[in-house]
N, C-alpha and C positions, 0 to 999 in steps of 0.2 A: 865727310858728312855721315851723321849716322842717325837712322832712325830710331825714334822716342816715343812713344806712344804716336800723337796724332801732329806730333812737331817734326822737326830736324832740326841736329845739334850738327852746329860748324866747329869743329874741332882746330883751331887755329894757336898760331906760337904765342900769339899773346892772352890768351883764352878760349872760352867755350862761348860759344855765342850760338841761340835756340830762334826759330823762328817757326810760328804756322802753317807750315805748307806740308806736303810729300815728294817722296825720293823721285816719287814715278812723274813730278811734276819738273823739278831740276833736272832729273834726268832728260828732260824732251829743252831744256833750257840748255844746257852745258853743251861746251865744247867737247864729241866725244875722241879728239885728238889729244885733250888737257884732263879732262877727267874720264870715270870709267865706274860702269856698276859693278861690283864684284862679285856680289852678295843680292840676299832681299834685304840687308838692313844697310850695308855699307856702300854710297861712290868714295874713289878715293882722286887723288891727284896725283897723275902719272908721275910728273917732274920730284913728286915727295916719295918717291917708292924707293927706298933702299936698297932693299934685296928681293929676288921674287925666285923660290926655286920650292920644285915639287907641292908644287900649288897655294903656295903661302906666299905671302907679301911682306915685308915690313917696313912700317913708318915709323919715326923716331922711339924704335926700338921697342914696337908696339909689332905682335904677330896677330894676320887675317885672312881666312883665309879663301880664298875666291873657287869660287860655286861650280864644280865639276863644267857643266855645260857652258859655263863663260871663260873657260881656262883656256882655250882657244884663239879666241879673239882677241884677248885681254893680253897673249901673248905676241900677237904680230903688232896689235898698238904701242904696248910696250915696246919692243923691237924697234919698231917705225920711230917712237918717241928718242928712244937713246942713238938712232942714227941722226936727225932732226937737230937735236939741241945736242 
């Protein structure tokens, strides 16, 4: 999910699909086991995370990169996730 001006685009396999709202409203919605804020513009979905090394991420071969003070956290969920599923 990435924020757009005063929308959010869901970036999905079968398109782009925009809705009204904010990050910071999903955010307080979403599983924070399943997704994850990265950024101020990007959450992304754990299980979609291909590689994550020296603070970058990548989904279908798309580089992002996650915000010094969430590199942290973002990395024990991670962890927790790939032991999990």
């Amino acid at each position: 999910m990435k924020a757009v001006n005063s929308a959010v685009e869901f970036v999905l396999r079968n398109g782009i699909f925009r809705r009204e709202t904010s990050l910071s409203e999903l955010d307080n919605i979403l599983d924070e086991k399943l997704f994850y804020r990265i950024n101020r513009q990007y959450i992304v979905n754990i299980g979609e995370v291909e590689q994550y090394k020296n603070g970058k991420i990548q989904i279908c071969g798309i580089e992002m990169e996650v915000s010094i003070r969430k590199r942290k956290k973002f990395q024990k969920i991670y962890t927790l996730f790939d032991i999990d599923y």
